[in-house]
GUTI-919277 format. One record per residue (C-alpha): residue number from 1; residue in three letters; x, y, z. Coordinates in nm, 4 decimals, padded with zeros to 6 digits. Example, Ala and Ser with C-alpha at 12.3 -4.5 7.8 and 13.67 -1.06 7.14 Angstrom:
1, Ala, 01.2300, -00.4500, 00.7800 $
2, Ser, 01.3670, -00.1060, 00.7140 $
This chain:
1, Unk, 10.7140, 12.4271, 07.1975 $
2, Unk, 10.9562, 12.1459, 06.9969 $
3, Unk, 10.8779, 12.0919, 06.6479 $
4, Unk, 10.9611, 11.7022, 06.5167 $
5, Unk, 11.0405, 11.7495, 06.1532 $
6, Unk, 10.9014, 11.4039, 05.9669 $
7, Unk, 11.0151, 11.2368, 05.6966 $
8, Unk, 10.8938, 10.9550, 05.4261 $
9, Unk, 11.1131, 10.6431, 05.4218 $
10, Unk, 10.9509, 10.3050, 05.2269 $
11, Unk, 10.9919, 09.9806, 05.3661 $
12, Unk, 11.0169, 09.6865, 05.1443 $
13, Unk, 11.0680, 09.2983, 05.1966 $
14, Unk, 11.0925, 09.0623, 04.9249 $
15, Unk, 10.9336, 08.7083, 04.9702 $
16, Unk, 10.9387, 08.4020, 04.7762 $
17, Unk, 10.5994, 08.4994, 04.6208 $
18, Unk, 10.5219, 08.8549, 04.6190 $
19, Unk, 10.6534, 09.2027, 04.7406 $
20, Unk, 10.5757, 09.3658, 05.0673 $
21, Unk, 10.5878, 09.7405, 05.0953 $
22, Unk, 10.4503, 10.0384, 05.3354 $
23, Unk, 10.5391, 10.3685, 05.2872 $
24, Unk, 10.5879, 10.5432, 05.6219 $
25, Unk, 10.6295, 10.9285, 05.8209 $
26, Unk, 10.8863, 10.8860, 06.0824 $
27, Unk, 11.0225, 11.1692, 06.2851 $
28, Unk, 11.4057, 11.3148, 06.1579 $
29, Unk, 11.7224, 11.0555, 06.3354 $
30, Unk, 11.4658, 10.8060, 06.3089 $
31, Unk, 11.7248, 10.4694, 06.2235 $
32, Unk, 11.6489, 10.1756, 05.9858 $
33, Unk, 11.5916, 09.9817, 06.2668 $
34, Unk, 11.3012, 10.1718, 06.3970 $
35, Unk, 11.1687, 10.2006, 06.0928 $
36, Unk, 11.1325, 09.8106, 06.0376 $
37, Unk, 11.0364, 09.7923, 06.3548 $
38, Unk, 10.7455, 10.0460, 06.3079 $
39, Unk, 10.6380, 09.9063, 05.9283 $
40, Unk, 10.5141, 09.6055, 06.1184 $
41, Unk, 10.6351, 09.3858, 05.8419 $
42, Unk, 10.8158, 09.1380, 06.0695 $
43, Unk, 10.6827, 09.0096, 06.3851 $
44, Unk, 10.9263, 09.0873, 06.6795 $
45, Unk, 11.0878, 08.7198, 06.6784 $
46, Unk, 11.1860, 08.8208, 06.3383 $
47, Unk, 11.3639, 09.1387, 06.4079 $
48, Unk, 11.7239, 09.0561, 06.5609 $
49, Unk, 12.0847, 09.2275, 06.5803 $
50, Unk, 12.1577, 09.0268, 06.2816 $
51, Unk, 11.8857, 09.1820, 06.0891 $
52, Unk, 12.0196, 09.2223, 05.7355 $
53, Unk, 11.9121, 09.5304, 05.5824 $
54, Unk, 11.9927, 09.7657, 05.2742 $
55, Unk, 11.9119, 10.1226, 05.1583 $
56, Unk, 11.8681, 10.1606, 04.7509 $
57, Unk, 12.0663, 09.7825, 04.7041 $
58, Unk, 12.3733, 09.8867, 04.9217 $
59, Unk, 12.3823, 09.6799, 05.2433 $
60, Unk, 12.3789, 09.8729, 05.5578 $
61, Unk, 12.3518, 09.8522, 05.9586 $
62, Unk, 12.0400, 09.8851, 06.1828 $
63, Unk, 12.1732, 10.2206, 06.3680 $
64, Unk, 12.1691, 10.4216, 06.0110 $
65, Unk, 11.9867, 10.7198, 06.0374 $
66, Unk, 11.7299, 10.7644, 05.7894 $
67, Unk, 11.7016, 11.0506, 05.5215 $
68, Unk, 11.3398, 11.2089, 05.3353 $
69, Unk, 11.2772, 10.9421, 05.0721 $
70, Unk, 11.5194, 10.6365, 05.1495 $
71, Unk, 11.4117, 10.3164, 05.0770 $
72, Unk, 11.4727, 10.0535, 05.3207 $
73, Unk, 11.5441, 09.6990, 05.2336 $
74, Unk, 11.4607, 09.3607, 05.4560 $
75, Unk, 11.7118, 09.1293, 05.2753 $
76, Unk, 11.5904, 08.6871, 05.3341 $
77, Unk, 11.8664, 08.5124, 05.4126 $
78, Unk, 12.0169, 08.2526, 05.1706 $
79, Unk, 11.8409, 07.9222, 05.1480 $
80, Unk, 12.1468, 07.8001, 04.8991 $
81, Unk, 12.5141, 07.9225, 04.8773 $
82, Unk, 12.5169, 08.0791, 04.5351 $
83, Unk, 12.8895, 07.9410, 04.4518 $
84, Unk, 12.8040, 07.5718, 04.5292 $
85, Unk, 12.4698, 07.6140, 04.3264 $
86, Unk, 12.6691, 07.7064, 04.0166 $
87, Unk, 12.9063, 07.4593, 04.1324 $
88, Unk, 12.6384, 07.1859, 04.0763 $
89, Unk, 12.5006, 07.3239, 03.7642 $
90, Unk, 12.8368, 07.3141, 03.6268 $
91, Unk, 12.8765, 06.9686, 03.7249 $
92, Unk, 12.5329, 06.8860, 03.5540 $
93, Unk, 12.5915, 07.0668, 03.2418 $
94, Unk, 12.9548, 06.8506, 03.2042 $
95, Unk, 12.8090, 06.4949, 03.2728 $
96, Unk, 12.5243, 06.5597, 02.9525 $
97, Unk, 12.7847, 06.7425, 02.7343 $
């Protein structure tokens, strides 16, 4: 007889107007991957090998094994390059000074 040992990971994705979240019990070597996968959060177009995820804000690859209590992260991509945003808003705040 095998015993699974489970564990409790969250899943969380971040839209433009609200939060998504699902807490989940996924067997022990279970990786972030397969965890996203099973949250059902993103369809399966969604889910690719560039997948950019994070565990507690520190980026990390789809093949990471899981541990009790992690909290995964689906991170958007960028809509805007944050350096040529401030770029402009520098520009804007020169030309009315």
């Amino acid at each position: 007889m095998t015993i699974t040992q489970n564990i409790m990971v969250e899943i969380v994705m971040a839209l433009a107007n609200e939060q998504k979240q699902i807490l989940l019990e996924v067997p022990l070597g279970t990786t972030a991957l397969e965890a996203v996968k099973q949250s059902g959060l993103l369809t399966p177009s969604q889910i690719s090998a560039t997948l950019s995820l994070g565990i507690y804000s520190k980026k990390t690859t789809p093949d990471t094994l899981l541990k009790h209590l992690d909290r995964v992260e689906i991170y958007r991509p960028l809509i805007a390059d944050p350096k040529e945003t401030r770029r402009k808003r520098a520009q804007r705040t020169k030309k009315e000074a």
